[in-house]
C-alpha positions, 0 to 999 in steps of 0.5 A: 860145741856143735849140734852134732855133738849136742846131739850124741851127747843127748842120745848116750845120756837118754841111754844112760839115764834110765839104767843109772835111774832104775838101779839107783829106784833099787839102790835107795829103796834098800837102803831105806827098807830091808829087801831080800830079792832072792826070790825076786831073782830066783823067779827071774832065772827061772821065768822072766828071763828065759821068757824073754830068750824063747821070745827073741830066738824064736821070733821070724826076724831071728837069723842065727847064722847072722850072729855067728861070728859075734858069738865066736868074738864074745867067746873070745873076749870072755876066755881071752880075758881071763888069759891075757889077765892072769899073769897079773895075778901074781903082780896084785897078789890077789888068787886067780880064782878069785880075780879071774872070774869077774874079769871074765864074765861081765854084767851082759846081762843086767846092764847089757841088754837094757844097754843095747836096747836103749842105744840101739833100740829093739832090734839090738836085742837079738844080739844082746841076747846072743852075747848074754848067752854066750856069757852065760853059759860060759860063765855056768861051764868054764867059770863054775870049772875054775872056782870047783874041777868037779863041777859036771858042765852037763848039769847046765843043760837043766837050766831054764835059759838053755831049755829056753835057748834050745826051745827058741833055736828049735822054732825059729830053725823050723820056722814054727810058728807061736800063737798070737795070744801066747806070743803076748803072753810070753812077751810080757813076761819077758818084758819084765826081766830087764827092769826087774835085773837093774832094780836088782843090781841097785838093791845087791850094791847096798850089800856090798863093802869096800873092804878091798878097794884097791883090788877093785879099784884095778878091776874096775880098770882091767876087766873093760880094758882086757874086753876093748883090747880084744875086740878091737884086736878081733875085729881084723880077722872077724870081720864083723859088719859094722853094727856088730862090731859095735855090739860086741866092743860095748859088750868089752867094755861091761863091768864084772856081772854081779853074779859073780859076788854070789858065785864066791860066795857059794864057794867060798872064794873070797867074797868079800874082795870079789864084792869090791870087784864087782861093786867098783866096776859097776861104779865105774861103768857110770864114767866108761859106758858112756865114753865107749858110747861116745866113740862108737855112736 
């Protein structure tokens, strides 16, 4: 092996390692000791979170119209996604609304951004905030449509991450400029949303059975399969330089995003196979992260 190849394989593992770690902190600590991270969670959504979005968005180096074309290629892999799956549904005989989702929205969130940050370093995360948007309000509008037709999309424009997107967008359009001591101030609670989303995702797995393993073992297959197809298949009419187009294939290959499994469960939508889903695509990543890693450093 030469010392190339050493030296790749040494890069995807000081990637991997700290996630794997920090969710496996969360994993363990639960398992020893009961913990409820709802409010953990809820105060993330609602403040750490949104923190770290206004702080890249409105930072200088921030160039929305750079980031055009990998939005438009995130939107389609996450809607592609649910329609190149679908007519498998009924070969699994699993329900659409409970299948299509997880196969659908992806975890670019809790793995995502620290994901891009730890391959890429920091520069990375304008993008990764880019594509965990486009997920996300994806997820809050077309995702919620699926499981309820009543769902009012409009309700998402109350949400701490799109005010905070909107704010973000404002500045940085404008070029306002934020004060030196709230910039800190609001970088510092921005900084906590990453470790904070793993350690959650390791305490959220302990809760989770493998009831229905066999539909989450094709999960755990089809969701990064679907999200690599479509991206190389975009990237011909994309175009996308190449650094982005890197970006977004790692953002096809993510697992089903956890919020997925408290999504069903508020609606009822079959949790528990939703919970398999979700738990062995996350399981998975562990093997498929770090090959898709392999191919694209």
């Amino acid at each position: 092996m030469d010392s190339s190849t050493l030296a790749l394989l040494e890069r995807i593992f000081l990637t991997v390692f700290p996630l794997v770690a920090i969710v496996s902190v969360g994993y363990f600590y639960a398992r020893k000791r009961h913990t409820d991270m709802s409010t953990a969670n809820t105060i993330n959504i609602d403040v750490f979170v949104p923190a770290l979005i206004f702080s890249v968005l409105s930072a200088k180096s921030f160039d929305l119209p750079q980031f055009q074309m990998l939005a438009v290629g995130a939107a389609i892999i996450v809607l592609g996604s649910g329609l190149l799956l679908f007519p498998l549904c009924k070969l699994l005989k699993v329900s659409p609304k409970t299948f299509l989702p997880p196969m659908m929205f992806n975890n670019s969130g809790n793995l995502g951004l620290p994901l891009a940050v730890l391959a890429f370093g920091e520069q990375a995360l304008p993008a990764a905030v880019v594509l965990f948007l486009v997920e996300n309000l994806l997820h809050f509008t077309v995702g919620l449509y699926i499981l309820d037709h009543k769902t009012n999309p409009i309700n998402v424009l109350k949400m701490p991450m799109i005010l905070a997107t909107i704010a973000g967008l404002v500045w940085s359009t404008f070029d306002l400029h934020v004060p030196t001591a709230a910039a800190t101030f609001i970088d510092m609670l921005g900084q906590i949303s990453i470790p904070l989303m793993l350690f959650a995702l390791g305490v959220r797995m302990t809760s989770v059975d493998l009831s229905h393993w066999k539909i989450g073992l094709w999960g755990a297959i089809l969701c990064p399969l679907s999200g690599l197809v479509i991206a190389l298949a975009l990237q011909p009419l994309l175009q996308l330089e190449p650094i982005q187009f890197t970006y977004l294939v790692l953002f096809g290959a993510l697992p089903p995003a956890v919020l997925n499994y408290m999504v069903s469960e508020r609606y009822q939508q079959e949790p528990h196979q939703v919970a398999s889903i979700v738990l062995l695509g996350n399981i998975a990543s562990l093997i498929i992260i770090p090959v898709t890693l392999f191919f694209v450093l």
